[in-house]
C-alpha positions in Angstrom: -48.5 -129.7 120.6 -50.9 -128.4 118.5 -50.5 -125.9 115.1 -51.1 -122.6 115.4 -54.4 -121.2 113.9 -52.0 -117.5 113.4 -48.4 -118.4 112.5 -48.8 -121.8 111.5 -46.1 -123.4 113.8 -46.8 -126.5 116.0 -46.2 -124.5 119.2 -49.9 -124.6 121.1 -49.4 -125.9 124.6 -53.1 -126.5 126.8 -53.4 -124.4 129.8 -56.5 -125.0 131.6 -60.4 -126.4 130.7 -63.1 -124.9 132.0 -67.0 -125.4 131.5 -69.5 -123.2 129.5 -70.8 -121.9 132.2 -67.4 -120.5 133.1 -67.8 -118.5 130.3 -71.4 -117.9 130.4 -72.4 -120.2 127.7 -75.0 -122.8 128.3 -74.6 -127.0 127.0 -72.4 -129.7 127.9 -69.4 -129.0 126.7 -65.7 -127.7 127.5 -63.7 -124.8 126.7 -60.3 -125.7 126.6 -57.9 -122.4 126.8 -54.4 -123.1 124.8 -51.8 -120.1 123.8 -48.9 -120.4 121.3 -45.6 -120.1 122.8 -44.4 -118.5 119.1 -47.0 -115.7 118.5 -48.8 -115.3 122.3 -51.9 -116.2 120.6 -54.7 -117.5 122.3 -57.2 -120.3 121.2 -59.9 -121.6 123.0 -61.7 -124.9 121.7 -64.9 -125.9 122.5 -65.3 -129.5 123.1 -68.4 -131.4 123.7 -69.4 -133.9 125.8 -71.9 -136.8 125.1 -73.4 -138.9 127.5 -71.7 -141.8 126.6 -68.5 -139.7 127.4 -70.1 -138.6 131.1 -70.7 -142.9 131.7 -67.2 -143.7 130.6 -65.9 -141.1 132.9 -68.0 -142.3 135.4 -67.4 -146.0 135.1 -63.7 -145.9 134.9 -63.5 -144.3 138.0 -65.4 -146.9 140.2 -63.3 -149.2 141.9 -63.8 -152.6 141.5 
């Protein structure tokens, strides 16, 4: 779990990533959508993605 941002408690559980576009934003990157089970606040972080992150992604799904 992650700390709160509001209250300050370690009480942030993830609930679902989308991409930029979802949200009308333009890049390679991830908006990850979190709330705090103590407060009901909600946090998005932006996360970004590299290329070397899209080939690992890539290459650890081939089967060998």
């Amino acid at each position: 779990m992650y700390e709160c941002f509001h209250c300050g408690q370690r009480s942030v559980v993830w609930q679902a990533d989308f991409d930029f576009e979802d949200y009308g934003m333009e890049g390679e990157r991830i908006v990850q959508v979190c709330k705090c089970t103590n407060c009901g606040a909600d946090i998005l972080y932006l996360i970004s993605i590299t290329e070397e992150d899209i080939e690992e992604v890539i290459n650890n799904g081939k089967q060998t």
